[in-house]
C-alpha positions in Angstrom: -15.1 10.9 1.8 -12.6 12.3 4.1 -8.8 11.7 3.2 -6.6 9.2 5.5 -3.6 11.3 7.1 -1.9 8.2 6.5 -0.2 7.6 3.2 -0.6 3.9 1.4 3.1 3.8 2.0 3.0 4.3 5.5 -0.5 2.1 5.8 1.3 -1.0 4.1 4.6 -0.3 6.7 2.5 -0.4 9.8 0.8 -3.6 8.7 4.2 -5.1 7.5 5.1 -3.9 11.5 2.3 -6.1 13.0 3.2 -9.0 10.9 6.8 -9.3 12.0 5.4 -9.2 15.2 4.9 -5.7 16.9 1.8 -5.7 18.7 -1.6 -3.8 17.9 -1.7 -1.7 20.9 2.0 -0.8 20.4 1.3 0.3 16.9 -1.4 2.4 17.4 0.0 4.0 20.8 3.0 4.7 18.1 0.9 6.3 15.2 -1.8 8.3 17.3 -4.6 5.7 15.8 -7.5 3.6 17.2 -7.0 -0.3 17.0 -10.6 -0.3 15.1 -8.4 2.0 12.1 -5.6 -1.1 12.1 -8.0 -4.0 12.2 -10.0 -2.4 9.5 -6.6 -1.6 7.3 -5.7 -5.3 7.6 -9.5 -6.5 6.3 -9.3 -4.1 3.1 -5.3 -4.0 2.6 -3.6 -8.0 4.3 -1.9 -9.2 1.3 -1.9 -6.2 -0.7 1.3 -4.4 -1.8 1.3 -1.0 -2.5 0.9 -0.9 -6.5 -2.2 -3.2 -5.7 -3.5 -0.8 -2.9 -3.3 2.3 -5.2 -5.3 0.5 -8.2 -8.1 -0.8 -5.3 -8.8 3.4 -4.4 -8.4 4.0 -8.2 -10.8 1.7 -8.9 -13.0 2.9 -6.1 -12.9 6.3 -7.4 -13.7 5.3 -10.5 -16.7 3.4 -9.5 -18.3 6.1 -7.3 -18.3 8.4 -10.4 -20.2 6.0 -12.6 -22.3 5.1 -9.7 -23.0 8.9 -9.4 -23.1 9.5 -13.4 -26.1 6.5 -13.4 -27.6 8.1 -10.9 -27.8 11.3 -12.9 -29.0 9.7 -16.2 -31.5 7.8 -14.1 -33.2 10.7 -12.7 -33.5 12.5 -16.2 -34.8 9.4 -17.8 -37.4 9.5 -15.4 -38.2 13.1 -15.9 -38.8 12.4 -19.7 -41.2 9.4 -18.6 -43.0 11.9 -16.2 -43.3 14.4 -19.5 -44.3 11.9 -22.3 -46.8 10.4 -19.3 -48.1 14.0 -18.9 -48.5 15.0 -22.7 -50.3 12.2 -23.4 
């Protein structure tokens, strides 16, 4: 996944911008993004603070390794059925 040039500091400041009443099109004329990037900031980050925003990607990170780590046993199980299926 390719990392955000943006900080989660800066992320949760432009949001904060557009909810004391800066306009989209302003902020992303401002910060060199698309208005697809804001809208799809506000979806995963509205409400969030920053402490909450870092534990969401830690928690995504950790997810994706164990997603990847069942991925891995599931494939070697499957390689022992294919042998015991084999032998017998």
């Amino acid at each position: 996944m390719r990392k955000s040039k943006y900080s989660d500091s800066q992320i949760m400041a432009i949001l904060k911008q557009n909810e004391q009443g800066v306009s989209v099109q302003d902020l992303c004329r401002e910060h060199g993004m698309s208005s697809a990037q804001f809208y799809n900031w506000r979806s995963k980050f509205g409400g969030m603070d920053t402490s909450m925003m870092k534990r969401l990607k830690e928690l995504e990170a950790e997810n994706k390794r164990l997603k990847k780590m069942y991925a891995e046993e599931r494939i070697k199980a499957d390689i022992r059925q294919e042998i015991i299926e084999g032998k017998l």
